[in-house]
N, C-alpha and C positions, 0 to 999 in steps of 0.2 A: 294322180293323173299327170300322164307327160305333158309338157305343153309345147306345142308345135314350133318350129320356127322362126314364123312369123303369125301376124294375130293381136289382139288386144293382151293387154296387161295391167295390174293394178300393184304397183309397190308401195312400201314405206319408205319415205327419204326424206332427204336435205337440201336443199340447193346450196350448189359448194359456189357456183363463178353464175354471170351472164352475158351473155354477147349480144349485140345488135351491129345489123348489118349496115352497109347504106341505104338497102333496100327496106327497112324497115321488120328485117325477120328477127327473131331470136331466138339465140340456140341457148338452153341450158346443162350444165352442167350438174349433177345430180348424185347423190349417195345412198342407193338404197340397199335396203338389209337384203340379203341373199343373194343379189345380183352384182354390188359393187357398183364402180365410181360406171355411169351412161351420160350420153350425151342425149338431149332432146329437144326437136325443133317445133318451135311455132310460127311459121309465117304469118306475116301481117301483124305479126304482136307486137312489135314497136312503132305503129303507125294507129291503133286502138283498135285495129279488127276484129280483134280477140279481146273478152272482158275479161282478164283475168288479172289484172291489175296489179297490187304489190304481193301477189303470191308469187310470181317470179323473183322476187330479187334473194341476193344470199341469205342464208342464216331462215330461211320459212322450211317448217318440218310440216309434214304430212302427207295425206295418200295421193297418191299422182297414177291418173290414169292415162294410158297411150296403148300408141299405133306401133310393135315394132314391125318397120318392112324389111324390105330387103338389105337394101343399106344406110338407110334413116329409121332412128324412134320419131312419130310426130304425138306431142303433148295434145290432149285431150280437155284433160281437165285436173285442177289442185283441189283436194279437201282438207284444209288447213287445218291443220291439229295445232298449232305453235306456230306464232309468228316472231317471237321476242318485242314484241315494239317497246317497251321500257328499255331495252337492252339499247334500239336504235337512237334511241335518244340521250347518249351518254356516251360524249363524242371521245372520252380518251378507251375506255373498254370496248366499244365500237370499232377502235382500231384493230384493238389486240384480235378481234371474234373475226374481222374480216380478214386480219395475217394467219389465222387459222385455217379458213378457207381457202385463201391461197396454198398454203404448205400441205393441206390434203392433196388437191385438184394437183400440184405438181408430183408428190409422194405415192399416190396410190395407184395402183395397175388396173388398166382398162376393161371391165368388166368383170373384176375376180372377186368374190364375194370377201370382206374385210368387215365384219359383225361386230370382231372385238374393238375397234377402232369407234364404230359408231356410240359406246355408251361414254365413254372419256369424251368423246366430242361434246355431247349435250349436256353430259353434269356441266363439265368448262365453261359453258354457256348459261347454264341454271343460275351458277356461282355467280357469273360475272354481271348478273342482270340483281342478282340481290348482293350486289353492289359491297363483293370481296374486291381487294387489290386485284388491279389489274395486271402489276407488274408481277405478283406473286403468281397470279392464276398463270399466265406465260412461263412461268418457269413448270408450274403442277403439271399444265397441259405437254409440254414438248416429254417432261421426264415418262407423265404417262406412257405417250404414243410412243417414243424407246422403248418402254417397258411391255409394251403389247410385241413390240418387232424383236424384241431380245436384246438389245442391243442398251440399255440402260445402265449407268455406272452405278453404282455404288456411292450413296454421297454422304455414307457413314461409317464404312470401314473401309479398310486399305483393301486398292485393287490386288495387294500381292499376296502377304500377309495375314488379312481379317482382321487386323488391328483394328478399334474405333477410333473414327476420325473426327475430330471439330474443324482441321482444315486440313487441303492437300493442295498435293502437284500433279497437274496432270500431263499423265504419260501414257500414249499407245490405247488411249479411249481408255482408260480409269483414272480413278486417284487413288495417289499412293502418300504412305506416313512418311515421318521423316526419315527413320530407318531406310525404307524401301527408297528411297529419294535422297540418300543425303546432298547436301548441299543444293540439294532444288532452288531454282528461282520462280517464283512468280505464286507464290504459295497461297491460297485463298479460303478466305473462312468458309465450313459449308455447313454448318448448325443454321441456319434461316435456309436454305436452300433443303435442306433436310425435312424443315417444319413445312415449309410449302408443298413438298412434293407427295409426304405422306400422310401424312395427318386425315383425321377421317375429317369430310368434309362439312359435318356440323358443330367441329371444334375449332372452325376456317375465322378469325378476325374478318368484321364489316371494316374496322379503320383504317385509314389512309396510313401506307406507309411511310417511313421519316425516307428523306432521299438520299441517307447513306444505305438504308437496307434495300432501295430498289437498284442502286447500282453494282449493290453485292449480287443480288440476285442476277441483273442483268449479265452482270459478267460472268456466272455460273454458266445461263443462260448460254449463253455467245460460247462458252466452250467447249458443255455437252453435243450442241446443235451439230458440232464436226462426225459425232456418229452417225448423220443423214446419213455420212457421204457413201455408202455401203447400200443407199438404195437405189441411187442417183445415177 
């Protein structure tokens, strides 16, 4: 059945961002399966007109029903499948879950359905609420959402090569061995960057990492992140 162009609706999503106005409205920002990233308004929801209470805020998954008009969705109603609330209470992975939501809502195209994006989002979040590294899961999550857009390095053989790597240089959005790189500067382990990114995820360490391996990680982190820039 086609469905009209404007009319009620009933998705599966995520609240990625939230806005409130000075007037008390709010807009949400939204990821749902088959229609992609939407915007949706509820007036008077930041003044308590509306009982919909902390189903608005980021990181709440479930069905959302609305108005799409002309040129506004207005929100209806949340039936909350997930809310994470252990997640929200665990102020350092709490960060990581809400830089996610960020880096979606800026990354993703307006409307265009992005499916394979939405299951890495939620395991990321699964993980992070039964309380895996948080600096690890940051590194899993970005390598994922690369690896969904193509754009993901190799963080265990050479980008030239195929050689297996324990550490490289990165050059032109890969890493390369020493061969491929001689005299490279700046050359950095990627064996933990490797276990984070792959690794199935019921063989994922609960323990806290030491703070040499988060800033290994970080700095992987911090240099893959430059293959955004191709969507930006």
């Amino acid at each position: 059945m086609i469905e009209k162009p404007q009319g009620l609706r009933r998705r599966t999503g995520v609240v990625l961002r939230r806005e409130i106005s000075p007037e008390g409205d709010i807009r949400l920002m939204c990821l749902f399966r088959g229609d992609g990233v939407h915007w949706l308004s509820l007036p008077g929801g930041g003044r308590g007109r509306v009982r919909l209470g902390g189903s608005t805020e980021p990181l709440t998954w479930g069905v959302f029903s609305f108005y799409k008009g002309r040129n506004r969705s207005f929100l209806k109603e949340i039936e909350v499948k997930k809310d994470f609330w252990d997640l929200r209470n665990m102020q350092e992975s709490l960060k990581f879950a809400l830089g996610w939501c960020r880096l979606l809502s800026e990354m993703l195209p307006y409307q265009q359905p992005v499916d394979e994006v939405i299951p890495v989002f939620f395991w990321a979040l699964e993980l992070l609420e039964d309380r895996r590294d948080p600096w690890g899961m940051d590194l899993r999550f970005l390598w994922r959402i690369l690896k969904v857009w193509g754009v993901a390095p190799s963080l265990s053989s050479c980008g030239s090569c195929g050689k297996r790597l324990s550490e490289g240089t990165w050059k032109d959005g890969v890493f390369l061995c020493p061969v491929c790189s001689p005299g490279g500067r700046g050359r950095i382990p990627l064996e933990a960057a490797t276990f984070w990114a792959r690794t199935d995820k019921k063989n994922l360490p609960q323990e806290t990492l030491s703070e040499g391996n988060r800033k290994n990680l970080y700095a992987v982190r911090s240099i893959i992140s430059s293959n955004l820039k191709a969507f930006r």
